[in-house]
DSSP file (Angstrom, degrees, kcal/mol; ACC not computed):
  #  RESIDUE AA STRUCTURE BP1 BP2  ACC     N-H-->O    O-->H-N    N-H-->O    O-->H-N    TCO  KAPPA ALPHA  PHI   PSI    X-CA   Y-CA   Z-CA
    1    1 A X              0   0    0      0, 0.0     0, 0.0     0, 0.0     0, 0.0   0.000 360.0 360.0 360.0 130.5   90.0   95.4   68.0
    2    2 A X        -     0   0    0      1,-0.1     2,-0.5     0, 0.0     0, 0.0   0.093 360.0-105.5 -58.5-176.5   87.7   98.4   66.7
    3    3 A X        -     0   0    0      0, 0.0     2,-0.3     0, 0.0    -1,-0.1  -0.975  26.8-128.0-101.1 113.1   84.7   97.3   64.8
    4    4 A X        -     0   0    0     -2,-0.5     3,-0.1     3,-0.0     2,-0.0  -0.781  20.6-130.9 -81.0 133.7   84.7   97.8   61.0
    5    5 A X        -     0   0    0     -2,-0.3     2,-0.3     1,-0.2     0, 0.0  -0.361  38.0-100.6 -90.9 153.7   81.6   99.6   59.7
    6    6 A X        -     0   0    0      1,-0.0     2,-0.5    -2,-0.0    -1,-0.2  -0.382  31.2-110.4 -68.0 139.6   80.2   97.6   56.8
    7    7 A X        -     0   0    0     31,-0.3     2,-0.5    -2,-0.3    33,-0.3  -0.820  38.0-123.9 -92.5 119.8   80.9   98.8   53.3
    8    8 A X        -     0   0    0     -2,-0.5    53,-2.0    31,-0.2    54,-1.5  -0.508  33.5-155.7 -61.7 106.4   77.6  100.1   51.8
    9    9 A X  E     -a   62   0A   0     31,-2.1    33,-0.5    -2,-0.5    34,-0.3  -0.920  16.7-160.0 -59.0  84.0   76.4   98.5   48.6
   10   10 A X  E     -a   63   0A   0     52,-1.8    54,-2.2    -2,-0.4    34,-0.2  -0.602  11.4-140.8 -98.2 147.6   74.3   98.8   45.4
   11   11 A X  E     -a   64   0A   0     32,-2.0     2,-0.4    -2,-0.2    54,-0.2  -0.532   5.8-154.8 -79.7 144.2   72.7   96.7   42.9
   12   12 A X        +     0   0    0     52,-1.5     2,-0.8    -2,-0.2    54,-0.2  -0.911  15.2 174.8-134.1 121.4   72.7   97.4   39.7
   13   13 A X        -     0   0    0     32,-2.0     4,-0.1    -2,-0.4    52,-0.1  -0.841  40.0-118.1 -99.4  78.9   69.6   95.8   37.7
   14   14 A X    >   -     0   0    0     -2,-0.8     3,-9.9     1,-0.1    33,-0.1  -0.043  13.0-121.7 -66.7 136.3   69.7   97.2   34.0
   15   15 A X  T 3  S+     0   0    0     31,-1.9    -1,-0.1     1,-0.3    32,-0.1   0.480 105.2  65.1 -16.3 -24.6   66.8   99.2   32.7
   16   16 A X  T 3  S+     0   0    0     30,-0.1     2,-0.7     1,-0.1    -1,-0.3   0.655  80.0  85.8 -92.7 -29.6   66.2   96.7   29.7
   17   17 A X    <   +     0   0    0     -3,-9.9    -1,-0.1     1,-0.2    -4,-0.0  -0.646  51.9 152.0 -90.6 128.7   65.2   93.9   31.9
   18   18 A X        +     0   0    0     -2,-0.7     2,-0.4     5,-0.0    -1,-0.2   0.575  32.1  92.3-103.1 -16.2   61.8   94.5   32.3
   19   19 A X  S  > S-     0   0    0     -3,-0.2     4,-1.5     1,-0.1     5,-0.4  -0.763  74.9-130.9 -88.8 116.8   59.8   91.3   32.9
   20   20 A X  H  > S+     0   0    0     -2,-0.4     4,-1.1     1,-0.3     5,-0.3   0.675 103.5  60.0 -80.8 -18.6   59.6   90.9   36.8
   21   21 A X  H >> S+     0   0    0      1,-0.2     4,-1.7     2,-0.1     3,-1.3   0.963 106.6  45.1 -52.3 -56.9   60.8   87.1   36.4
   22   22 A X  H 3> S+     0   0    0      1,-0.3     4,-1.3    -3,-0.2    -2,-0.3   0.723 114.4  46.6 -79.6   1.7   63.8   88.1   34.8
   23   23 A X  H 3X S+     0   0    0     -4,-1.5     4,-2.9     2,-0.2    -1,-0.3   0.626 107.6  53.5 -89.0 -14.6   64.6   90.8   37.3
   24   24 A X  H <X S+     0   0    0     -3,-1.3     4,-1.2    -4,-1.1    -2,-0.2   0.525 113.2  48.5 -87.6  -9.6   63.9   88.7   40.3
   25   25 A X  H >< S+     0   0    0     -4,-1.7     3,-0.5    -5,-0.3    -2,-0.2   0.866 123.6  35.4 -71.8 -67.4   66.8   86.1   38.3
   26   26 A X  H 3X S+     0   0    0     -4,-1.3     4,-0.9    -5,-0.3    -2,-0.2   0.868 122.5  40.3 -51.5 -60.2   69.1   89.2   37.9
   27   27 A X  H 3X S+     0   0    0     -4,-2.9     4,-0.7     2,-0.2    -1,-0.3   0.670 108.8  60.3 -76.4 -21.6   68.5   91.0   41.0
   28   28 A X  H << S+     0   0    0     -4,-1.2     2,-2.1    -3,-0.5     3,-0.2   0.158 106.8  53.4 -74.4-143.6   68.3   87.3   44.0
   29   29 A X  H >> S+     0   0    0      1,-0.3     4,-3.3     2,-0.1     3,-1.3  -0.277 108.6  41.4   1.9 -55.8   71.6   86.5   43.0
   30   30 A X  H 3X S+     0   0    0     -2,-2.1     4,-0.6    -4,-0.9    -1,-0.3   0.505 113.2  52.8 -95.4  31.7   73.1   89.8   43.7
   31   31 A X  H 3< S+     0   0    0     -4,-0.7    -1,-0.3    -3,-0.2    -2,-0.1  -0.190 106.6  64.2-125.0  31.4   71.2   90.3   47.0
   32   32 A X  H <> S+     0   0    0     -3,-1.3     4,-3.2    -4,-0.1     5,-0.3   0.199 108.9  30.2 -89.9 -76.7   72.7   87.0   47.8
   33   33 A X  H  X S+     0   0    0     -4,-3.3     4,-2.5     1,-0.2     5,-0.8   0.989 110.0  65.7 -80.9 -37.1   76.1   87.7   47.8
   34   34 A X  H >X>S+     0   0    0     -4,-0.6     5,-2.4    -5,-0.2     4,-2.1   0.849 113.9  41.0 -14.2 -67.3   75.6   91.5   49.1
   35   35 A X  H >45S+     0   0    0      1,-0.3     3,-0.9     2,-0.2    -1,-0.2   0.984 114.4  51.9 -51.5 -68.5   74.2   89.4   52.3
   36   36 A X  H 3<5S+     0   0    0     -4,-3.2    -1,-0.3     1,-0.2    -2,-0.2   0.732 109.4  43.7 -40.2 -27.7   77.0   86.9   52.1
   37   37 A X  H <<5S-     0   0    0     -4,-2.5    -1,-0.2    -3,-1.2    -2,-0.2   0.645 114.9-118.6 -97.6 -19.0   80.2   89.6   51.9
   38   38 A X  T <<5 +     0   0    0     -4,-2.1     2,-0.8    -3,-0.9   -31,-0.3   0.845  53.7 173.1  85.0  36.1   78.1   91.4   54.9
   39   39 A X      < -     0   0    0     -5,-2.4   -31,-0.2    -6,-0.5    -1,-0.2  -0.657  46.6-111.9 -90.5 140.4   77.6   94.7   52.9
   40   40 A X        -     0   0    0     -2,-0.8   -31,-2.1   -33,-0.3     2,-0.7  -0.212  42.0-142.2 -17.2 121.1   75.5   97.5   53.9
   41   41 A X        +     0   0    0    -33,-0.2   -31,-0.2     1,-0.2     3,-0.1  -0.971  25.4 173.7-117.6 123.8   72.4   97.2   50.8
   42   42 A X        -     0   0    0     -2,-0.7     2,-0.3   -33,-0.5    -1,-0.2   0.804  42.4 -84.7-103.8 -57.6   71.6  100.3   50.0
   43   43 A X        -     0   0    0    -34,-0.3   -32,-2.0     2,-0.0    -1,-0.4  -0.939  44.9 -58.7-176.7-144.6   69.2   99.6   47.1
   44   44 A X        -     0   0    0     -2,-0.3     2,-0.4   -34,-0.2   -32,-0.1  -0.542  35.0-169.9-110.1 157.1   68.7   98.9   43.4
   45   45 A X        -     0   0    0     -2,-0.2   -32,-2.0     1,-0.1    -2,-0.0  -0.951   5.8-168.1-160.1 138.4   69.8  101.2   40.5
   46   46 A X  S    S+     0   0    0     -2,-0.4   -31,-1.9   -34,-0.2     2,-0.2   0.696  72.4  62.2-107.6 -23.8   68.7  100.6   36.9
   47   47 A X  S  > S-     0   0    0    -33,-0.1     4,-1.5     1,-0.1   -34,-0.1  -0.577  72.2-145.4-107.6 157.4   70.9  102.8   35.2
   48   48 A X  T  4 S+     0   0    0     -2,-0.2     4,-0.2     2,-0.2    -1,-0.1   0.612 102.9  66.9-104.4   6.3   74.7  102.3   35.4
   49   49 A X  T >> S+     0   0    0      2,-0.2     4,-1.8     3,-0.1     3,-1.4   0.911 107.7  50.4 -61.0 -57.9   75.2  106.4   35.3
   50   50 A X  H >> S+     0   0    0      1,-0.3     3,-1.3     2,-0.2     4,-0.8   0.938 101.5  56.3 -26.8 -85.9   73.4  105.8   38.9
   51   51 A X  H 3< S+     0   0    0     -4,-1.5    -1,-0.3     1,-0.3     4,-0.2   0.217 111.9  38.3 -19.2 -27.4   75.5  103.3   39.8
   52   52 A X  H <> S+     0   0    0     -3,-1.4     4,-2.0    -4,-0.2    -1,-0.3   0.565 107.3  65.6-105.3 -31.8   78.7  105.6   39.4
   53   53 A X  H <X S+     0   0    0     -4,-1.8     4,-1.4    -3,-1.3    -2,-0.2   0.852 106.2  47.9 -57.9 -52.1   76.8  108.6   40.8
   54   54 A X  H  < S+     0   0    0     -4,-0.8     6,-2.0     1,-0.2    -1,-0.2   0.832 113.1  42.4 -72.6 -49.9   76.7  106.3   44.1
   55   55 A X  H  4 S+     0   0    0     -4,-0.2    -1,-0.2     4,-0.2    -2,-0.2   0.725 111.9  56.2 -83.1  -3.1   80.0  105.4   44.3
   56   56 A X  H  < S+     0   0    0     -4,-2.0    -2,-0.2     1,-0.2    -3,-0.2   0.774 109.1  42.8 -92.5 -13.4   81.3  108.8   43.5
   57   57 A X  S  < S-     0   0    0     -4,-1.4     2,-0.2    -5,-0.2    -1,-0.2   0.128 116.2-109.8 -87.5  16.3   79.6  110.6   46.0
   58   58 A X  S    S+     0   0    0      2,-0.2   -50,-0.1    -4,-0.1    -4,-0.1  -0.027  83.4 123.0  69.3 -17.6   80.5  107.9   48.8
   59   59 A X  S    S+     0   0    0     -2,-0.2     2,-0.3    -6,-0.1    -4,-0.2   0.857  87.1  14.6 -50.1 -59.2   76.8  106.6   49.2
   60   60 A X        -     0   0    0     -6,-2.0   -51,-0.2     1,-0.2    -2,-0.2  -0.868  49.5-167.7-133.0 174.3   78.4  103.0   48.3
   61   61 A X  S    S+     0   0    0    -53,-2.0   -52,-0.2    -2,-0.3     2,-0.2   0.514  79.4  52.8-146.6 -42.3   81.7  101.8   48.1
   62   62 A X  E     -a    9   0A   0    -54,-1.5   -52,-1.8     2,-0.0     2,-0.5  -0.661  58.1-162.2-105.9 149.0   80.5   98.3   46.1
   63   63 A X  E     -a   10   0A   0     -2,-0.2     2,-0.6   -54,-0.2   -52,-0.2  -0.986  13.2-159.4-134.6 127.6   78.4   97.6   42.8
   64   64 A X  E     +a   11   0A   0    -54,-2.2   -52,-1.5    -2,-0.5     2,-0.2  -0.944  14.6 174.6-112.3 150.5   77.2   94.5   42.6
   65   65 A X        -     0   0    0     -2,-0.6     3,-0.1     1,-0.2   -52,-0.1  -0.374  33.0-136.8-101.9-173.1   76.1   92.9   39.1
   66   66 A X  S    S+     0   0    0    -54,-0.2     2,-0.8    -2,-0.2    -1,-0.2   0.243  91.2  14.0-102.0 -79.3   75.0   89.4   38.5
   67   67 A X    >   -     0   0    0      1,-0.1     3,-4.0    -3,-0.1     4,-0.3  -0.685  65.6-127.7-126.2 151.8   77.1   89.4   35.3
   68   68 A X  G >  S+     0   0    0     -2,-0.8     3,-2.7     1,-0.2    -1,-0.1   0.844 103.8  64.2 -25.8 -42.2   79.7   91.4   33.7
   69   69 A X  G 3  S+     0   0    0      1,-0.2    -1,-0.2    -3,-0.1     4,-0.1   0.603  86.3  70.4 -73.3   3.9   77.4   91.5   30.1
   70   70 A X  G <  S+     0   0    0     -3,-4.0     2,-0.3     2,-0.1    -1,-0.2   0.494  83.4  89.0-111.6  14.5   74.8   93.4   31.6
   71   71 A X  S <  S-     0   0    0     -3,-2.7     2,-0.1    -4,-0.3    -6,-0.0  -0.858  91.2-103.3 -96.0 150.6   77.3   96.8   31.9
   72   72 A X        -     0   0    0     -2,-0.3    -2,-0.1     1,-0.1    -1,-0.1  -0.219  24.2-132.4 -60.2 143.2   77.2   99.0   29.2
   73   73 A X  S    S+     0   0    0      1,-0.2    -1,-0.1    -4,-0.1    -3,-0.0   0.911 105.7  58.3 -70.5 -34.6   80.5   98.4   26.9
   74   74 A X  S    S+     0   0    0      4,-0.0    -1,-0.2     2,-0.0     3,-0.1   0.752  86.1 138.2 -63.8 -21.8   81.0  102.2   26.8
   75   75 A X        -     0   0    0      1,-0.1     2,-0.2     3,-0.0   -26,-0.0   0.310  51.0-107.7 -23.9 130.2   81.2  102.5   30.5
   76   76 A X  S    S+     0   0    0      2,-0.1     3,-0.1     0, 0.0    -1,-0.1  -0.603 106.8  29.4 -89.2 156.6   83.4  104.6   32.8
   77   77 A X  S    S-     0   0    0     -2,-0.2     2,-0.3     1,-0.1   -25,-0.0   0.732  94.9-134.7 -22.8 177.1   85.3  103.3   34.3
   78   78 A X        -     0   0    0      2,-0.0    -2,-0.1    -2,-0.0    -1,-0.1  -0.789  20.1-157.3-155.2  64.8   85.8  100.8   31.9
   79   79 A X        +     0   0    0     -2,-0.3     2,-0.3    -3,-0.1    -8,-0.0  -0.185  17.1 176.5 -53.0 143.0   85.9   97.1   34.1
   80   80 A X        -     0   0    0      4,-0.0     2,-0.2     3,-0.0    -2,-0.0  -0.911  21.5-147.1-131.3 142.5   87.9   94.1   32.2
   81   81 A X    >   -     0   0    0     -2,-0.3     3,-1.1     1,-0.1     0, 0.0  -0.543  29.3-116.7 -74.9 163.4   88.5   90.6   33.6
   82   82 A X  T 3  S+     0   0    0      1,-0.2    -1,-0.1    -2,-0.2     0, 0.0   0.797 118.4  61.6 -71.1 -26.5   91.9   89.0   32.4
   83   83 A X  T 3  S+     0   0    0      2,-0.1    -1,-0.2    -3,-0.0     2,-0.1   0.291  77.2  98.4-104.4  34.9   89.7   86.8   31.0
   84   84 A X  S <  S-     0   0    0     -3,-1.1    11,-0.1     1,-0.1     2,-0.1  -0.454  81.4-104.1 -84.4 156.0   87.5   89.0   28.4
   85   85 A X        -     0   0    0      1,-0.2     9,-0.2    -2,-0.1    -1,-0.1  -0.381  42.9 -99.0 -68.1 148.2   88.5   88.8   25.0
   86   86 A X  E     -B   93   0B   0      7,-1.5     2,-0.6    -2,-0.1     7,-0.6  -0.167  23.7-143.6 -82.5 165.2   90.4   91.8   23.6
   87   87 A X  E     +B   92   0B   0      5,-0.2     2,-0.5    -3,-0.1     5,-0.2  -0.839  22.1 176.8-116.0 123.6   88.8   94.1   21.9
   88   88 A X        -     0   0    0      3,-3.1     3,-0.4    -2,-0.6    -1,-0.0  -0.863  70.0 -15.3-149.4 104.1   90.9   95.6   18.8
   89   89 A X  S    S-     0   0    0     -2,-0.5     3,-0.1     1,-0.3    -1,-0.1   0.609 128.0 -49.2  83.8  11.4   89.4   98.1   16.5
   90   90 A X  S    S+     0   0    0      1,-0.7    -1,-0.3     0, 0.0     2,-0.3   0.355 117.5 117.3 118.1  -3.2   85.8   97.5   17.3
   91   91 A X        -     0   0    0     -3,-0.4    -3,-3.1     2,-0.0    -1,-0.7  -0.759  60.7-139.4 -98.8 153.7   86.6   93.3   16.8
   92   92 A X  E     +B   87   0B   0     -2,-0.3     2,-0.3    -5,-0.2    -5,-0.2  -0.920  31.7 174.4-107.7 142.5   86.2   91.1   19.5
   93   93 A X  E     -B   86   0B   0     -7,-0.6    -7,-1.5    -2,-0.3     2,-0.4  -0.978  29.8-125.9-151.9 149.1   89.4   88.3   19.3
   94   94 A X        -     0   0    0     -2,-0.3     2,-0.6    -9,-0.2    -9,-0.1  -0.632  14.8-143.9 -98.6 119.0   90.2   85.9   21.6
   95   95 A X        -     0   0    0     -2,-0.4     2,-0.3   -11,-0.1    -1,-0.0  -0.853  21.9-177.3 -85.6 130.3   94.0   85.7   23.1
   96   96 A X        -     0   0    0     -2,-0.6     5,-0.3     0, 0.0     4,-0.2  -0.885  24.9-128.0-121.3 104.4   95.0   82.2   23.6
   97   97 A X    >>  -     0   0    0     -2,-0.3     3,-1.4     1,-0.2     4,-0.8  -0.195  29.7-117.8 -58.3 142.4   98.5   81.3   25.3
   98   98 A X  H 3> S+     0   0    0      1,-0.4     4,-7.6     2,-0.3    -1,-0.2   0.691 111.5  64.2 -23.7 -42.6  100.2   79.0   23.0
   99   99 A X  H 34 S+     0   0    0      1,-0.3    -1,-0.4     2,-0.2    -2,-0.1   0.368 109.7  45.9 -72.8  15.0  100.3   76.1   25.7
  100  100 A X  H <4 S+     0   0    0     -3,-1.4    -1,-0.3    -4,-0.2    -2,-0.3   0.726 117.4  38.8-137.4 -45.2   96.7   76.3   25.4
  101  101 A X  H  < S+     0   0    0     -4,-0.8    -2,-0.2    -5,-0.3    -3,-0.2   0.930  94.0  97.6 -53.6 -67.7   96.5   76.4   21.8
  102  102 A X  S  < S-     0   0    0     -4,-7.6    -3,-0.0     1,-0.1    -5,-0.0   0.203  87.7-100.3 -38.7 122.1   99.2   74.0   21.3
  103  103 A X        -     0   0    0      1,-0.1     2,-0.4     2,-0.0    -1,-0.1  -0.452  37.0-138.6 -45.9 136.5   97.9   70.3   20.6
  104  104 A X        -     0   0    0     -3,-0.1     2,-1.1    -4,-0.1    -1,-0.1  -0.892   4.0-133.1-118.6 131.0   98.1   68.3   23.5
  105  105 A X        -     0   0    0     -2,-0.4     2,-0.9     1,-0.0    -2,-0.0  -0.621  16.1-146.1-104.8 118.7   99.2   64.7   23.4
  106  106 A X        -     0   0    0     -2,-1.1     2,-0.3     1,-0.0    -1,-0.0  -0.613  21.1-177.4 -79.0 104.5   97.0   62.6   25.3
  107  107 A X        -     0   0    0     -2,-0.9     3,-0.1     1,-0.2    -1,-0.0  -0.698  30.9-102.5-102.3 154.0   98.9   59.5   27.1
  108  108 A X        -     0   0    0     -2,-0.3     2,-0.3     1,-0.0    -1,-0.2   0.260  41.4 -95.8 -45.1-164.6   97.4   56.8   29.1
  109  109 A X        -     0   0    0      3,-0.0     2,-0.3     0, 0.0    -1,-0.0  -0.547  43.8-111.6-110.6 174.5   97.6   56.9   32.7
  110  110 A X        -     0   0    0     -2,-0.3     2,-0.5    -3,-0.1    -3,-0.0  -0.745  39.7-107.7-111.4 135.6  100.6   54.7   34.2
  111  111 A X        -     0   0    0     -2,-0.3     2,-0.9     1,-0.1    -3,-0.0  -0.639  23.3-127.3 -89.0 142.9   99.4   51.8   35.9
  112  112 A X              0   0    0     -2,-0.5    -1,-0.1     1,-0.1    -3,-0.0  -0.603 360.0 360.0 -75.3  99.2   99.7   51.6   39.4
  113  113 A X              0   0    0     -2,-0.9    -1,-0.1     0, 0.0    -2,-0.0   0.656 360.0 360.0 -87.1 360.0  101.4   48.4   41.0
């Protein structure tokens, strides 16, 4: 079975956090799982223009973040989880399926003989 070359990776650390505690918070965590998934680390990127720069020119094939809130909302591509709120007309409002909504009637447990 061939060998699969490791998929090359970058971090992306935004420009605003400046205080080297809170960039060694942002940045260990995603130079954690880089290690864990076995990607290539390529380096650190503050800007998320960067960050697309690298994966459109092939340099990396992954971006890693710590979390989703630290991409710009305007961003291109435009990443969503299923489980961000939607955003409609510049409000943020929260879809909740019904069953989830719906009051839940709370029984006892059945006893066990």
């Amino acid at each position: 079975m061939p060998h699969r070359a490791a998929e090359h990776a970058v971090v992306f650390v935004p420009a605003s956090i400046t205080d080297p505690a809170d960039f060694a918070a942002v940045a260990a965590p995603c130079l954690e799982r880089v290690d864990a998934c076995g990607y290539a680390f390529i380096g650190i990127v503050r800007s998320w223009d960067d960050a697309l720069e690298m994966t459109r020119t092939g340099r990396a094939e992954v971006v890693v973040v710590a979390s989703l809130q630290h991409l710009p909302p305007t961003r291109t591509p435009r990443v969503e989880a299923a489980g961000d709120p939607v955003r409609a007309a510049g409000t943020v409002r929260h879809v909740v399926p019904p069953e989830v909504a719906a009051p839940q009637r709370h029984r006892r447990p059945r006893r066990v003989r």
